[in-house]
N, C-alpha and C positions, 0 to 999 in steps of 0.2 A: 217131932216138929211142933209139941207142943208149947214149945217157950217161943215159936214167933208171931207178933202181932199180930191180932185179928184182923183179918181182910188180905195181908199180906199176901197171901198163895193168891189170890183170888186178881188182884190188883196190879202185880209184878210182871207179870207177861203183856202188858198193855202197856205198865208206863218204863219197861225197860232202858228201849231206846233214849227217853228223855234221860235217865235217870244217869244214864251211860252219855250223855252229852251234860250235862251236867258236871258230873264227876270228872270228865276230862277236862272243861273247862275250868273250873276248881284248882286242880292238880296244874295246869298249866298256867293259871294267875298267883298261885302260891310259889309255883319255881320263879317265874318271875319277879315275883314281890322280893323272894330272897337275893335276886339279881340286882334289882335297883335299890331295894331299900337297905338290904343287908350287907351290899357289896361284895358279894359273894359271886363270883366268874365261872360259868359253869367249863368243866372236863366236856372234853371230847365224849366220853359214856354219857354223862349226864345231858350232851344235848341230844343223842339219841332216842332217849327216855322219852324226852320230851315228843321226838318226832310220834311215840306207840301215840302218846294222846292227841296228838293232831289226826294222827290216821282212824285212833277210837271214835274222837268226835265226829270227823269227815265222816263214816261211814252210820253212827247214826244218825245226823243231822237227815244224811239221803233215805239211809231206812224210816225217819220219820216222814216226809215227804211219801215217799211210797207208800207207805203205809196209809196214804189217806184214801188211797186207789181204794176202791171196795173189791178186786178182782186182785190185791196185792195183799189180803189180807192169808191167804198159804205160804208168803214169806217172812213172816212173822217169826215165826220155831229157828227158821234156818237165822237171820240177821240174829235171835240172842245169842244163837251158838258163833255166832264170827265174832261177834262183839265179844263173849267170853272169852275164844281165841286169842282177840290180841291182846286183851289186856293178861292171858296167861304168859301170853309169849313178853310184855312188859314186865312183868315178874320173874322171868326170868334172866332177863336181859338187866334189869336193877338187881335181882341175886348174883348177877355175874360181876355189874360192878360193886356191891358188897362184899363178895368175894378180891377183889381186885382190891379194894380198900385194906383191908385185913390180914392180908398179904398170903393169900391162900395161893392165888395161883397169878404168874404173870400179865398187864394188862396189856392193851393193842401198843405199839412201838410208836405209835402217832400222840399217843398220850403221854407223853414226857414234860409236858410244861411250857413248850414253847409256842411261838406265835401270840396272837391279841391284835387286837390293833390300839393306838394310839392317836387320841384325839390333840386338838393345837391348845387347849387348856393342860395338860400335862406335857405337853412337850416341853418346856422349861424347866419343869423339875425331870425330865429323863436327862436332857443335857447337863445339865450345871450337878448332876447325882442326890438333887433332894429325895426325891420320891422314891420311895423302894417300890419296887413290882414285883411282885410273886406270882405269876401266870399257875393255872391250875394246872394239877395233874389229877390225872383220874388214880394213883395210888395213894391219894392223902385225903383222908374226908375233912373237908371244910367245915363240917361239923357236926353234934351229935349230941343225944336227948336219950337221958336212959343207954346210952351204951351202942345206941344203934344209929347211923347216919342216914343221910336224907334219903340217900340208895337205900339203903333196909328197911327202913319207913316205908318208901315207894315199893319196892317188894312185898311188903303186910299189905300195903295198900291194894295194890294192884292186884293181888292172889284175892283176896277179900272179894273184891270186883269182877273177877272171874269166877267164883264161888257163885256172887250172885247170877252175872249172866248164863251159868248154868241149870239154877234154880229154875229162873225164870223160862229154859228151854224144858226144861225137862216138866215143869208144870202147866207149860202150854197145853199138856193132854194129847199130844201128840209128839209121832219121834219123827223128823224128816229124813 
């Protein structure tokens, strides 16, 4: 533990919660920004993903709240360990659809590409057959950096995140 910053041990079990609203909201203005700005249509997997960080944040938004209580301050241990939880169970669920990508193992039957919806500015090119539409599938990565797509990204990511939320349980100095 000697390569991590000074203070960090000391620092991390206080500002966990933040750090962990932070980081979802992050993660979920990035999936976003790829959505609007990149054009990028998220799969059925990838809006789930999305759902772990709304639930990440949801819960420590509350644990921050709580945590002002002086008499909430023994929930402390337990909220880094849920917050670790789900962003493990996010990394798993991103491994799964990396795995889905990759073509390791078949994905849910609902993710085959269809559906979307269709606003009255494209509706003229769907009739008259200008516009191509290529609706997402969750077995085709829309894209990738170094070899790995946004799901395996968010899997480093999220495991990473759960690493930390651990830390931060376990060096509260107490186990709950």
């Amino acid at each position: 533990m000697a390569d991590l910053p000074a203070g960090l041990r000391d620092r991390l079990p206080a500002a966990w919660p933040a750090v962990a609203l932070a980081f979802s909201a992050f993660m979920l203005a990035t999936a976003h920004a790829f959505e609007r700005f990149g054009g990028y249509a998220p799969c059925l997997l990838c809006l789930k993903q999305r759902e772990v960080y709304w639930v990440a944040g949801a819960v420590a938004l509350v644990g921050i709240g709580l945590l002002r209580l002086s008499k909430a301050q023994s929930l402390r241990p337990w909220l880094a360990l849920l917050i670790a939880a789900i962003f493990l169970f996010g990394a798993g669920l991103a491994a799964y659809h990396a795995g889905v990508e990759w073509k390791w193992w078949p994905g849910p039957g609902a993710c085959s590409g269809v559906g979307g919806s269709v606003s009255s500015l494209n509706m003229a090119g769907l009739l008259d057959g200008t516009l191509k539409v290529r609706p997402p599938a969750c077995d085709a990565a829309a894209w990738r950096l170094l070899g790995l797509s946004m799901a395996g990204w968010n899997a480093l990511a999220s495991l990473a995140f759960a690493g930390l939320g651990a830390l931060a349980w376990r060096w509260e100095g107490k186990s709950p």
